[in-house]
N, C-alpha and C positions, 0 to 999 in steps of 0.2 A: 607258810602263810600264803594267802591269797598274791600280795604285792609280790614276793618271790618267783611264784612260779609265772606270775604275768609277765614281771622283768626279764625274765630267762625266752620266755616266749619270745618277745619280743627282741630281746635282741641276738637269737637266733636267728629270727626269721631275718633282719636288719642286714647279717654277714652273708647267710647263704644266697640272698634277692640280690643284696649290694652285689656281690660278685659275681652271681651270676650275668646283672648285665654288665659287669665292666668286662668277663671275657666273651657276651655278647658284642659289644662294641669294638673291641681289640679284633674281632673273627670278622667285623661287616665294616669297618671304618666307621664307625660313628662315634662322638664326640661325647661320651658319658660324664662328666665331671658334675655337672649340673642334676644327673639321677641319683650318680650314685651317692653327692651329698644330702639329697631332699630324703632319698631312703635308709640313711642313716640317722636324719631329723627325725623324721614322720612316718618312715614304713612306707605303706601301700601308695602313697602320690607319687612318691619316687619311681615308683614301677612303672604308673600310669604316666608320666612325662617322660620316660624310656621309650614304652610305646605309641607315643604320640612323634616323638623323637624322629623314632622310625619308618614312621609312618611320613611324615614332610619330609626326611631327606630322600624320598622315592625308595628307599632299598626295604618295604613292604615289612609286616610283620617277622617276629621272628621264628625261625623255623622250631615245631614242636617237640623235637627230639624223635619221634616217633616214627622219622624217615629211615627206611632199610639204608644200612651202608657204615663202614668202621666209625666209629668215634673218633674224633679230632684227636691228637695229642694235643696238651695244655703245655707239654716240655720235649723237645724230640728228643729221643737218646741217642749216644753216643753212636756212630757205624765202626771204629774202631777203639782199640784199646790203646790210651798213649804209653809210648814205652818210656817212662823216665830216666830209667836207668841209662840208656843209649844218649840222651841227652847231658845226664851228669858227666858222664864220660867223655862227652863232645866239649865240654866245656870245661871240666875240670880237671882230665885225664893227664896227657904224659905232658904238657906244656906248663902244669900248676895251674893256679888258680886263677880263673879267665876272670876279665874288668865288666865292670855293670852294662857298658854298652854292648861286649858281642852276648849277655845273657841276652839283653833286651833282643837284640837282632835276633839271636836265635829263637825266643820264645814268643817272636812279634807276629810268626803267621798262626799260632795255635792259640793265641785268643781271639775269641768271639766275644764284640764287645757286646751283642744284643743281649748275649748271657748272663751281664755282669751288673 
């Protein structure tokens, strides 16, 4: 029915707008909480008080995707491979079974809390 495919429409369009500017904002420092709930209310005003947004905090329109040069990653990947096995070892190996604090010491520089 007509209401179906409209609903679908819309809140399609609701996700992929919403998120597009919150990782606009996340990418230029801007303060999106207030777009990305009007464009999950209402659609398109959201968008337009995004670029209004960006427009008064001086950092200019957003850029149109259309400039030469790689794409942003949204998640950087790993540079290497963790070896856990080297760690179980280091930890659990010829001493027995190591205590929660030297896990934590040991596992405290291989997290990334922005990851989490």
């Amino acid at each position: 029915t007509f209401v179906t495919e409209e609903w679908s429409h819309v809140l399609a369009w609701d996700l992929f707008v919403g998120r597009w500017i919150w990782l606009d904002g996340v990418r230029r420092g801007i303060n999106t909480r207030a777009s990305v709930l009007l464009t999950n209310f209402t659609g398109p005003p959201g968008l337009l008080l995004h670029l209004g947004l960006c427009l008064l905090s001086g950092k200019g329109l957003p850029p149109s995707g259309l400039e030469p040069g790689p794409a942003p990653l949204v998640m950087p990947l790993p540079t290497e491979r963790p070896n856990a096995d080297a760690l179980v070892r280091r930890l659990f190996g010829a001493g027995g079974a190591g205590s929660a604090a030297a896990i934590a010491v040991e596992c405290a520089e291989d997290v990334v809390w922005e990851d989490l």
